[in-house]
DRENKOLLO-310037 format. One record per residue (C-alpha): x, y, z; residue in three letters. Coordinates in steps of 0.2 Angstrom, whole numbers, padded with zeros to 4 digits, always signed. Each point is the difference from the previous one (the first is absolute). Layout:
! residues N
XYZALA/...
END
This chain:
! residues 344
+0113+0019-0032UNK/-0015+0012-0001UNK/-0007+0011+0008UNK/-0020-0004+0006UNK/-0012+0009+0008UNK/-0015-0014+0010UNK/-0015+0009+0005UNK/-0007-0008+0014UNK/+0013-0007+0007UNK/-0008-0004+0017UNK/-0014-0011-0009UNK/+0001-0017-0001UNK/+0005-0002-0018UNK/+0011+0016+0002UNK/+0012-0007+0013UNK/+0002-0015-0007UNK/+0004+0005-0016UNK/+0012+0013+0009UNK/+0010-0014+0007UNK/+0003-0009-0014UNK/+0006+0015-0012UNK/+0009+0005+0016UNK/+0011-0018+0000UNK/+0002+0002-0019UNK/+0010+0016+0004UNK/-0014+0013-0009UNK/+0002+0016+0008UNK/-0020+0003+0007UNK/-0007+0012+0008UNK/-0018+0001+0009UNK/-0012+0006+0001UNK/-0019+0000+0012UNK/-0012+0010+0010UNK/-0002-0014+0015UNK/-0019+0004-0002UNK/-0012-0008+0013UNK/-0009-0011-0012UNK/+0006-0017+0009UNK/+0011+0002+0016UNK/+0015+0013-0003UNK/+0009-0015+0013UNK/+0003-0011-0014UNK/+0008+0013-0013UNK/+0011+0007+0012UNK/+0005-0018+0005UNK/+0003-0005-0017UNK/+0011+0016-0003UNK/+0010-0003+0014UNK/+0002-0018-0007UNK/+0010+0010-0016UNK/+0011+0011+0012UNK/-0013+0015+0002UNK/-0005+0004+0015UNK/-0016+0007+0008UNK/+0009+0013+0011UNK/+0011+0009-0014UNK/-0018+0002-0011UNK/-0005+0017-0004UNK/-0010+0006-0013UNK/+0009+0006-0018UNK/+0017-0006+0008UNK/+0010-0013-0008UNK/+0006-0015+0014UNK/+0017-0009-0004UNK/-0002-0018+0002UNK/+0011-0008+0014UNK/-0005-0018-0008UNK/+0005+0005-0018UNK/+0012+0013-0008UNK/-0011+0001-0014UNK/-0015+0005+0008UNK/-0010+0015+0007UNK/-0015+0003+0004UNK/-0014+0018-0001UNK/-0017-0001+0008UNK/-0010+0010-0013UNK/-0017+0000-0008UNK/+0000-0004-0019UNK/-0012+0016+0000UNK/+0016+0010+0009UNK/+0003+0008-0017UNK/+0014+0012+0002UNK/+0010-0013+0011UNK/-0005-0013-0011UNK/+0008+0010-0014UNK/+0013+0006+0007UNK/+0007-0017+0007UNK/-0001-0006-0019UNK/+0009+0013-0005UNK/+0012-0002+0012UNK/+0003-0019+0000UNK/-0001-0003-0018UNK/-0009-0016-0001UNK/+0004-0013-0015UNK/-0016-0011+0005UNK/-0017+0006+0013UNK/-0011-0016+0004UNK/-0016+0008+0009UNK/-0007-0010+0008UNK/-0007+0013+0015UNK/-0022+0001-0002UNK/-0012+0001+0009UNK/-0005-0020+0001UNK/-0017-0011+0005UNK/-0015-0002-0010UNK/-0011+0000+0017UNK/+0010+0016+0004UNK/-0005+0011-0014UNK/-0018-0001+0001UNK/+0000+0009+0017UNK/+0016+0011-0002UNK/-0001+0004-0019UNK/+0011+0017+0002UNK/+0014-0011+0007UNK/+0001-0008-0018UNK/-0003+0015-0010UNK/+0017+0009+0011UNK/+0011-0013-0001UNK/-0003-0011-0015UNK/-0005+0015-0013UNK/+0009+0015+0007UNK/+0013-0009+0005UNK/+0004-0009-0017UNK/-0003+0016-0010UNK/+0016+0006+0010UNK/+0011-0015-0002UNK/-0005+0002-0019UNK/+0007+0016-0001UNK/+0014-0002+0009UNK/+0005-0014-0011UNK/-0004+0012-0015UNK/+0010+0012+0009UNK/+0016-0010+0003UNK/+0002-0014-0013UNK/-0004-0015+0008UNK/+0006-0015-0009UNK/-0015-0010+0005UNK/-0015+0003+0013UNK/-0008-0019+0005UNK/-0014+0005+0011UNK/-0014-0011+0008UNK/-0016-0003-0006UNK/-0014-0014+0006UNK/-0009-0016-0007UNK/-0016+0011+0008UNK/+0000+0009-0017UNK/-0007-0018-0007UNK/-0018+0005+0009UNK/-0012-0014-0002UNK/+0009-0007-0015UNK/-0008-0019-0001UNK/+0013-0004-0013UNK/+0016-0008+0009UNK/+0013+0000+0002UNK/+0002+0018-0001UNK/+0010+0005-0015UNK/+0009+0019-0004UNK/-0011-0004-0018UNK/-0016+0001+0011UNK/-0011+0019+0001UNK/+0001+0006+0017UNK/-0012+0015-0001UNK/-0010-0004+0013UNK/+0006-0001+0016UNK/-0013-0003+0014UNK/+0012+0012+0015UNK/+0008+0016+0002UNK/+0016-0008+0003UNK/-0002-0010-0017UNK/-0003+0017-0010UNK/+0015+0008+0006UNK/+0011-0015-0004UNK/-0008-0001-0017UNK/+0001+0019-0001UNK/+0019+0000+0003UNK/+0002-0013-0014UNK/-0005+0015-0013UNK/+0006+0011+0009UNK/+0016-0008-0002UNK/-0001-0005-0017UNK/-0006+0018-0004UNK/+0019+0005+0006UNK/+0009-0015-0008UNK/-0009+0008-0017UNK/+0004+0019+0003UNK/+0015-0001+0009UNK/+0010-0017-0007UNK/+0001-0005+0020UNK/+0001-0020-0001UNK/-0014-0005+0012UNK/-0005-0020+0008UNK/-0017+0000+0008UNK/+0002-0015+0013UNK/-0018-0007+0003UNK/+0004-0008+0017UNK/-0012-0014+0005UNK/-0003-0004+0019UNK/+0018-0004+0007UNK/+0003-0006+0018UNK/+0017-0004+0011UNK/+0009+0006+0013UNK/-0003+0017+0006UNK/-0016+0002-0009UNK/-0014+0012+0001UNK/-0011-0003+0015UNK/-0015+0008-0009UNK/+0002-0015-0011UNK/-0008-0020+0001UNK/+0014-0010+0003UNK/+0007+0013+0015UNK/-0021+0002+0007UNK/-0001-0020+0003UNK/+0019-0002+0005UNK/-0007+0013+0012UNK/-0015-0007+0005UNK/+0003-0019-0001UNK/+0013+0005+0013UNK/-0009+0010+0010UNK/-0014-0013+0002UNK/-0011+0014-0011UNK/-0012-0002-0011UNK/+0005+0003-0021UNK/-0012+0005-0012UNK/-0002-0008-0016UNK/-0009+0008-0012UNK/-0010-0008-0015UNK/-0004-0013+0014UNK/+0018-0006-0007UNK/-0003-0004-0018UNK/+0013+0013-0006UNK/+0018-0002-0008UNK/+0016+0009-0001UNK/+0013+0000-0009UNK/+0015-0001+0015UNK/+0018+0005-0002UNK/+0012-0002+0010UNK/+0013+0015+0005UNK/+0015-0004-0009UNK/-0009-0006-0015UNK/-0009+0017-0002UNK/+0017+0013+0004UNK/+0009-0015-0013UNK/-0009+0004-0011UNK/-0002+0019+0004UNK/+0018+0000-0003UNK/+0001-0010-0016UNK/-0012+0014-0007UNK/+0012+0015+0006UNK/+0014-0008-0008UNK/-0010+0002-0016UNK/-0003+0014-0010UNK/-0015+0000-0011UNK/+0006+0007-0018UNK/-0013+0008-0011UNK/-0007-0017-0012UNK/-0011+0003-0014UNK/-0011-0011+0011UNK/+0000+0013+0013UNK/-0003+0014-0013UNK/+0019+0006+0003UNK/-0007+0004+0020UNK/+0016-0006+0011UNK/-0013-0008+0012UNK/-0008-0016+0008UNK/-0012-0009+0012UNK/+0001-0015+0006UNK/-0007-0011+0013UNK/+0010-0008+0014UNK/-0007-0013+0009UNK/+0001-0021+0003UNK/-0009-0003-0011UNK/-0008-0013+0011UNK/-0017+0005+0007UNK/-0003-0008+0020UNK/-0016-0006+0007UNK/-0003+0017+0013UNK/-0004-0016+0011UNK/+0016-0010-0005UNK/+0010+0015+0003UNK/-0010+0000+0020UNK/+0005-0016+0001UNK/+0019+0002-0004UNK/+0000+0014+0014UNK/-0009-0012+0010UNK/+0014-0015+0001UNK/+0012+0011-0002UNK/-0007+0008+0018UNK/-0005-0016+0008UNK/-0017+0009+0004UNK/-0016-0002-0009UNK/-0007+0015-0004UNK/-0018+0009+0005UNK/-0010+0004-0017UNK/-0014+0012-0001UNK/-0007-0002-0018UNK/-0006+0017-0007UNK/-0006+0004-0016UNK/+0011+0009-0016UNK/+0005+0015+0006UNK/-0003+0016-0012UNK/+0015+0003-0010UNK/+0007-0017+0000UNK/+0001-0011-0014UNK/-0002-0021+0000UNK/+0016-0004-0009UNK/+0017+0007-0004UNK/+0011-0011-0010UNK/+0015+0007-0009UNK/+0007-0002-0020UNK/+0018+0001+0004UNK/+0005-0007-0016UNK/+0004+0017-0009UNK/+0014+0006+0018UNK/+0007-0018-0003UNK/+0003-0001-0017UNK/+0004+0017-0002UNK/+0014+0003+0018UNK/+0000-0016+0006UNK/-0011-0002+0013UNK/-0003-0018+0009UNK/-0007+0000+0017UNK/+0004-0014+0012UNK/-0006+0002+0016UNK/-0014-0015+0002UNK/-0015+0006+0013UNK/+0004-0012+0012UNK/+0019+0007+0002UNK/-0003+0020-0002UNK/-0016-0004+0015UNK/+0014-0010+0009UNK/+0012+0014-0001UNK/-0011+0013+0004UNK/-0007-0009+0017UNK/+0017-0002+0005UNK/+0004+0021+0000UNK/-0018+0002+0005UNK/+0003-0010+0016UNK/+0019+0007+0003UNK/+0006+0015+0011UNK/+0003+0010-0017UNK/-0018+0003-0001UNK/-0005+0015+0010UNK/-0017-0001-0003UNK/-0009-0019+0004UNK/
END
């Protein structure tokens, strides 16, 4: 049984992966500002799915769970420094995923200081409070965006990604060296997860497949950029925290391939890119309800293709995801449209 601390616990990815270390018996504990990126509704509802409950939130202070034993929860910013510290230091924390950041391509190019608080600040203090307290192995969460326009796919962790064409890109890139830079110095095993685009229940609403849920639903227009010719790469929930998991369980050990540096990347994705208009489609039967398309051009920051390498994450932990589109769009649908959705 360890001890692990989830940054962004009230995320999409976050709470799911909290529920499943949760059932395996790990001891976790929580961490998340609540900010007002997407609608605070849906974090504090997913919360209270895990035994936390809006009402005993304050700021700093650690909730019990009334769901799980082994959980508790802090609302905190990553860029909280001293609290950050001291709950380290006072928890004693075997294994830290972050996966808190600022997050959206679209974002960043009107709110650039969001990303430069959050996703460098922010990692600089989880780095040194895993320098500072002998974390066994820090997994944190990168992004297939670091592939830029890369016309070579699928994406492979061989490929350069010096280029990235957002904000958000650069900062995931930049906590990659950052990260390695600390693996190097300080012997701190580090996996950099570079998450393609995942959907499932109590997804982000800021996201494609929660937008036209919305939309189609609502009798609303959806916009589809590129006039539709674009591709993505879509994972499904439990494939992504599988495999997120999987990589948490396996501690990178300095290789003479890895220049003696205790650190990886890999990408995590299906492997499996999906027609953007295949994907409307599933949505579409899976709603009974044709949807309203208005065809826009590329939008700035967005690329045409994502299409993931996941070779290296399944020969090296395991990794096999096996969630078909049409069941992960059938399962999502089905929480979209039920009462533990607090925002349709």
């Amino acid at each position: 049984m360890s001890k692990i601390l989830i940054t962004g616990s009230a995320g999409f990815i976050g709470y799911h992966l909290a529920e499943v270390l949760l059932k395996r018996g790990e001891n976790v504990v929580g961490i998340d500002s609540i900010n007002d990126y997407y609608d605070p509704k849906l974090k504090y509802a997913r919360l209270s799915n895990s035994g936390i409950e809006e009402s005993s939130i304050t700021w700093h202070s650690a909730v019990q769970s009334s769901k799980y034993e082994n959980y508790k929860f802090v609302r905190m910013h990553l860029e909280d420094k001293d609290e950050l510290f001291e709950l380290f230091e006072k928890e004693k924390f075997d294994i830290v995923i972050n996966l808190a950041a600022q997050a959206g391509v679209r974002y960043s190019i009107t709110h650039p200081y969001s990303y430069l608080q959050s996703n460098l600040i922010g990692f600089i203090n989880i780095l040194e409070a895993s320098r500072n307290n002998a974390i066994k192995h820090l997994v944190y969460a990168s992004s297939s965006s670091v592939y830029g326009q890369n016309d070579k796919v699928p994406f492979s962790e061989e490929d350069r990604v010096d280029n990235p064409i957002s904000l958000y890109a650069a900062t995931k890139r930049s906590n990659e060296l950052m990260a390695h830079s600390y693996s190097k110095l300080y012997n701190i095993p580090c996996t950099g997860l570079r998450f393609f685009t995942v959907y499932g229940p109590w997804g982000r609403p800021d996201m494609a497949p929660m937008l036209f849920a919305k939309a189609i639903s609502n009798d609303n227009e959806i916009k589809v950029f590129n006039n539709g010719d674009l591709m993505r790469d879509f994972t499904f929930i439990e494939d992504i925290v599988s495999g997120t998991v999987l990589a948490a369980d396996s501690i990178p050990q300095p290789t003479e391939e890895s220049k003696d540096v205790p650190y990886k990347i890999y990408n995590i994705g299906c492997s499996s890119p999906v027609k953007l208009m295949d994907f409307i489609q599933e949505i579409e039967d899976a709603l009974g309800k044709d949807a309203k398309k208005v065809f826009l051009p590329m939008q700035a920051g967005d690329v045409y293709k994502t299409y993931a390498d996941t070779s290296k994450l399944e020969k090296e932990v395991g990794y096999k995801p096996t969630v078909s589109l049409h069941q992960g769009i059938q399962n999502f649908i089905s929480w979209y449209t039920s009462n533990e959705n607090p925002i349709k």
